[in-house]
N, C-alpha and C positions, 0 to 999 in steps of 0.2 A: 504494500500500500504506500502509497508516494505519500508523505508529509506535506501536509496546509504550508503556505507561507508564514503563518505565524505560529506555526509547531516548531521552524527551523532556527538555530543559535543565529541570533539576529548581531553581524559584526557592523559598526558605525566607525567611519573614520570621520573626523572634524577638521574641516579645512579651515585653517586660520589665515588671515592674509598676511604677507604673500606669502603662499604655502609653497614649500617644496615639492615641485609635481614629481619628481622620479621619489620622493618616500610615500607619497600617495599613491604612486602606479604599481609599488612593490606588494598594500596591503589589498590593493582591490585585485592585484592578478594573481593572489594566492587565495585569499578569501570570498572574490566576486567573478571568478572565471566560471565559463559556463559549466564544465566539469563540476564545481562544488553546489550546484545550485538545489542540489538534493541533500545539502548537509548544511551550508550558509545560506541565508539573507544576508546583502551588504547595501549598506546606505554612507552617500556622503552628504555629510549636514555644515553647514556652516552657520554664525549668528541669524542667517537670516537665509532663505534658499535664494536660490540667484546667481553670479556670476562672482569667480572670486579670485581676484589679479594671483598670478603666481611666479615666484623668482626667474621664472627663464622667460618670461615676457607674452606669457599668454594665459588665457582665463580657464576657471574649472568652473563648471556650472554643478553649484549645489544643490541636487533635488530638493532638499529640507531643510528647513530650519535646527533649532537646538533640541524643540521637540521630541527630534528621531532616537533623543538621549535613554528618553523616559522607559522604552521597554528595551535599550542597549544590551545585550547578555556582555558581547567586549565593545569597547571602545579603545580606537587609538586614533592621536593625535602627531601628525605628521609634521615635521619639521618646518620650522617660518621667519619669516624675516621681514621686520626686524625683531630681534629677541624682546619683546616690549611684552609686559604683562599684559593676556588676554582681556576686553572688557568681563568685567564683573559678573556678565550676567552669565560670560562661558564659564568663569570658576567656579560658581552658584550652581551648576548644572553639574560640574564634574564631580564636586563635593555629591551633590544630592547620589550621582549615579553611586559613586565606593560607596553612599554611607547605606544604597539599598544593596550591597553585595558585588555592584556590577565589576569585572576584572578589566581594566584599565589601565594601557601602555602605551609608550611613546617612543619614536621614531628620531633617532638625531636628534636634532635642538628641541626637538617639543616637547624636550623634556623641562625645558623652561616653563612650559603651561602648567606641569604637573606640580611644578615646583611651585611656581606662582599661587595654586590653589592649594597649597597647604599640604596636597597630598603625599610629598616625600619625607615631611619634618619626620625623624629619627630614624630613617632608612637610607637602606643603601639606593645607590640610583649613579648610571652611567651614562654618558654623552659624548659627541665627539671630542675626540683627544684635542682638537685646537680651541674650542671655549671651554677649555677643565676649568683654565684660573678664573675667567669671568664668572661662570657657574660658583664656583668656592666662593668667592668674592659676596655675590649675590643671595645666595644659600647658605647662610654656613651651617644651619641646622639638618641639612643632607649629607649622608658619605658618600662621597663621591669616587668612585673607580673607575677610572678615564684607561685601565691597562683591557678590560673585556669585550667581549663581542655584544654582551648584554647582562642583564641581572635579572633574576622573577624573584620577586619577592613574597611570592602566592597570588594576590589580586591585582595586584601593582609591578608592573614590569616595565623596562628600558633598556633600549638600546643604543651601542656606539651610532659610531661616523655611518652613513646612506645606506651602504647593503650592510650593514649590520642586521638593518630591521628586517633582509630576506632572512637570516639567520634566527630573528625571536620571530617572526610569524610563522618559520615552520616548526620552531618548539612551542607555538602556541599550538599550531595544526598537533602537533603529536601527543600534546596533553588532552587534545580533543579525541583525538583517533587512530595515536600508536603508532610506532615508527615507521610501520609497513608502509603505512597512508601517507605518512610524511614525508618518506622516502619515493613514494609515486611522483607527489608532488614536485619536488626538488627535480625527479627528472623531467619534468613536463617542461620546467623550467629551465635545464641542461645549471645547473648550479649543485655543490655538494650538501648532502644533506647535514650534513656537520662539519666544520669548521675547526679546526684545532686550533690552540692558542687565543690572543687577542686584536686588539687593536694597535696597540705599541707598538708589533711590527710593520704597520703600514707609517709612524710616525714622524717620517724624514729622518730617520735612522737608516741606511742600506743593510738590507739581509749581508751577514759575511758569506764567503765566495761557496762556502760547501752548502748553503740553503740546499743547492739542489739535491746536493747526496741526502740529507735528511731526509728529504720526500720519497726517494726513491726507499731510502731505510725501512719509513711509515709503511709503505706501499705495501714493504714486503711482513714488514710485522705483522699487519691487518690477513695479508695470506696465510704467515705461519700461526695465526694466534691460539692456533689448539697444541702450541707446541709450550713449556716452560720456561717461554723467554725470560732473559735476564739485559741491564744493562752491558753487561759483556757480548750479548747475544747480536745487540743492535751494536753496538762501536766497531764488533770484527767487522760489522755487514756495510756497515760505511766508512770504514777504515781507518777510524780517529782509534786515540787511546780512551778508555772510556771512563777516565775522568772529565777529558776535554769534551766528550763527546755528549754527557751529562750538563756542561757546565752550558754546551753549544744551544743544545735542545732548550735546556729552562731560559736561555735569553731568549729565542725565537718564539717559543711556545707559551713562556709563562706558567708551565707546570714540571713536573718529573716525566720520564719516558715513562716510569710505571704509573704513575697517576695519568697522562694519555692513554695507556695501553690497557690502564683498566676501563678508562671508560670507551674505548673501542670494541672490550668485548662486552660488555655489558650492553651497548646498543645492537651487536649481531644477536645477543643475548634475547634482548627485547624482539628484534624481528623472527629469531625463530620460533619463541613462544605464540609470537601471531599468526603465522605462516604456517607453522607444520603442527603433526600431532607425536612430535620428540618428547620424549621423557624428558624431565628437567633435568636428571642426571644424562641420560645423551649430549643434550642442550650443554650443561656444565662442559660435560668433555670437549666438545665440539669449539667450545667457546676461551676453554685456556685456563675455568675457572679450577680444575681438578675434582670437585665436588658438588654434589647439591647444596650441599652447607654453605661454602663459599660464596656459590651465585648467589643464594638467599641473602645472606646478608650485606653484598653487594645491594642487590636489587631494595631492600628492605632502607638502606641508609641514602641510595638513589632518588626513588620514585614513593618509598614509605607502604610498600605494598610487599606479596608475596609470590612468587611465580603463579601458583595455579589463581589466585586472583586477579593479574595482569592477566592471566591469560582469557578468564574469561570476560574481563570487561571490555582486551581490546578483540578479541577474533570474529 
């Protein structure tokens, strides 16, 4: 039976002026593409419906007013300029949407809206790495993480610098519908479904010269990951010593090879619990974790669930 239109998780993006059109076209071609229209409703609202100047010099026509707020399941607000606090009557709206449960997230700088309406005080919250200090500046009752691709903070989420927010809309998709789905997505899109590292390395920093043996490393760890990799495992494979090759990864990456490498298996993890009818223990094996035990409390300290309950909410 096909779903009523207002049976479907209704996503609103808000276009503020001047809105950033390519973080606006990232949330409506993941959320509003014809493909999802059996799983989303997507509405663009702005103060008022109409036409709404936007940074690269042409208009987005808002079907709706602020309105479209009121029965919002997610709301997100797209990146704008100039960073000037929204009128009053959008933060009034964003406040009322959190304070009825709605989950609400922001795109590059629209994280200034969130912020503007009160919604970040005592939380973490990230943005592009080039307005960190004005953001600090501006906020100081926000933690700000200007090194990630994004932050969920359960209801309230943000992302870095432009395509960051293709990275939190497809972790948004996949807390909706599991990595399988999220993973469709991403390819529809030809983009990876996961991202390793953060934003730091895009920060006028140059990658040093072996970036590319890293990648090639990752490539091959994600093939062997049902094997007992160790840090030694990866440095023989790109041919650092593997102190240097620890120290290479956590500047590029912003994590450990094993904290990357667990959470690589732990999303094949996730896809095979949605995909096949594997034992958790096959699943385990298959995934590098060695044990049922393991994955469990992987998955348990991940997602706060237990395999055969991921399993049957997302399959």
């Amino acid at each position: 039976m096909t779903p009523s239109a207002d049976d479907l998780h209704h996503v609103v993006a808000v276009a503020l002026p001047a809105v950033v059109a390519v973080d606006l076209s990232i949330v409506a071609q993941i959320f509003g593409h014809e493909d999802e229209r059996g799983r989303y409703r997507f509405t663009t609202c702005a103060e008022a419906p109409g036409p709404v100047a936007s940074t690269t010099g042409f208009a987005i026509d808002a079907g709706a007013g602020l309105e479209a707020l009121q029965d919002a399941d997610t709301i997100v607000v797209p990146g704008f300029a100039p960073r000037v606090a929204p009128h009053p009557e959008v933060s009034a709206a964003l406040r009322t949407a959190a304070d009825r449960g709605a989950r609400i997230a922001s795109v590059c700088v629209g994280v200034f809206a969130l912020a503007a309406a009160g919604l970040l005080d005592g939380r973490t919250a990230t943005t592009h790495w080039q307005h960190a200090d004005e953001f600090r500046a501006r906020f100081p009752r926000v933690r700000l993480n200007p090194d990630v691709l994004y932050v969920d903070e359960g209801t309230i989420l943000t992302s870095a610098g432009i395509t960051a927010g293709i990275d939190l809309c497809l972790h948004l998709y996949r807390r909706d519908h599991g990595a399988a789905a999220a993973a469709d997505v991403a390819r529809r899109m030809v983009v990876a479904t996961h991202r390793p590292g953060g934003q730091a390395q895009y920060s006028g920093h140059p990658l040093p010269d072996d970036a590319a043996g890293l990648g090639r490393t990752c490539d091959w760890a994600v093939a062997e990951m049902h094997r007992p990799l160790t840090v030694d495992h990866l440095a023989r494979h790109a041919g650092m010593a593997p102190r240097t090759f620890a120290r290479s990864f956590r500047e590029q990456m912003h994590l450990t090879p094993m904290q990357w490498l667990a959470h690589q298996r732990l999303l094949e993890a996730q896809r095979l619990l949605e995909a096949t009818g594997l034992t958790v223990d096959d699943i385990a094996r298959r995934c590098g974790f060695g044990s049922a035990v393991t994955l469990r409390t992987h998955l348990a300290r991940r997602a706060g669930t237990t395999p055969s309950a991921y399993r049957s909410a997302h399959r």
